[in-house]
C-alpha angles and dihedrals in degrees: 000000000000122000102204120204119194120202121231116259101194122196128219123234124284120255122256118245145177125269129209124181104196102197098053093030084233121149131196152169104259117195121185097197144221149303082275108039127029117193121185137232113247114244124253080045123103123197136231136212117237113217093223083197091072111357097245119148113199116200131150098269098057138298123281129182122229123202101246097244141103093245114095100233087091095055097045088060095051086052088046091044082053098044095249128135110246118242109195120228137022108317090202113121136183103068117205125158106243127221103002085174086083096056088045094047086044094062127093103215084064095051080051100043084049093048089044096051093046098052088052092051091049087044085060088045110057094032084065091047092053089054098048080058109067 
């Protein structure tokens, strides 16, 4: 029998970026989440990748720059640069939790309840091998 442990690979946030929604002219900071919450873009919204070297955001409609930090004022200037209304906070929607299978592999009553059920399965085992035996 193999017990198998898997380490954790653990993901870094994702980046923030700018969101444009082309039909209403509305703009927004859209944030996809973690590795614990995922929150997705609208639809009829597109998002944008900020250039964190010099805070420039290229879309189809021009180029803004963004002040490379979390709070919204940076974003409001690059809608107003664009000619977009600002819409504050995240305009990602949808919220789920995402992987719970880390939290469960990172507690320690499943590593037990794992141990505990394998040594009963190797206790059976080899409890059924002894008796062929004789």
């Amino acid at each position: 029998m193999l017990v198998i442990f898997a380490d954790i690979a653990y993901s870094a946030p994702a980046s923030q970026s700018l969101a444009l929604n082309h039909e209403t002219k509305e703009c927004a900071m859209y944030w996809a989440g973690d590795e614990f919450v995922n929150y997705n873009l609208p639809s009829d919204w597109k998002s944008y990748y900020i250039d964190y070297t010099n805070g420039t955001v290229k879309t189809e409609i021009g180029n803004c720059n963004v002040t490379p930090r979390y709070d919204t004022p940076g974003f409001e200037e690059c809608c107003n640069q664009l000619g977009y209304t600002y819409i504050p906070g995240n305009i990602g929607k949808d919220y789920s939790t995402g992987y719970p299978e880390i939290i469960l592999l990172e507690s320690p009553v499943f590593w037990f309840i794992i141990i505990a059920i394998s040594l009963i399965i190797l206790f059976f085992y080899f409890r059924k091998k002894g008796k062929k035996k004789k």
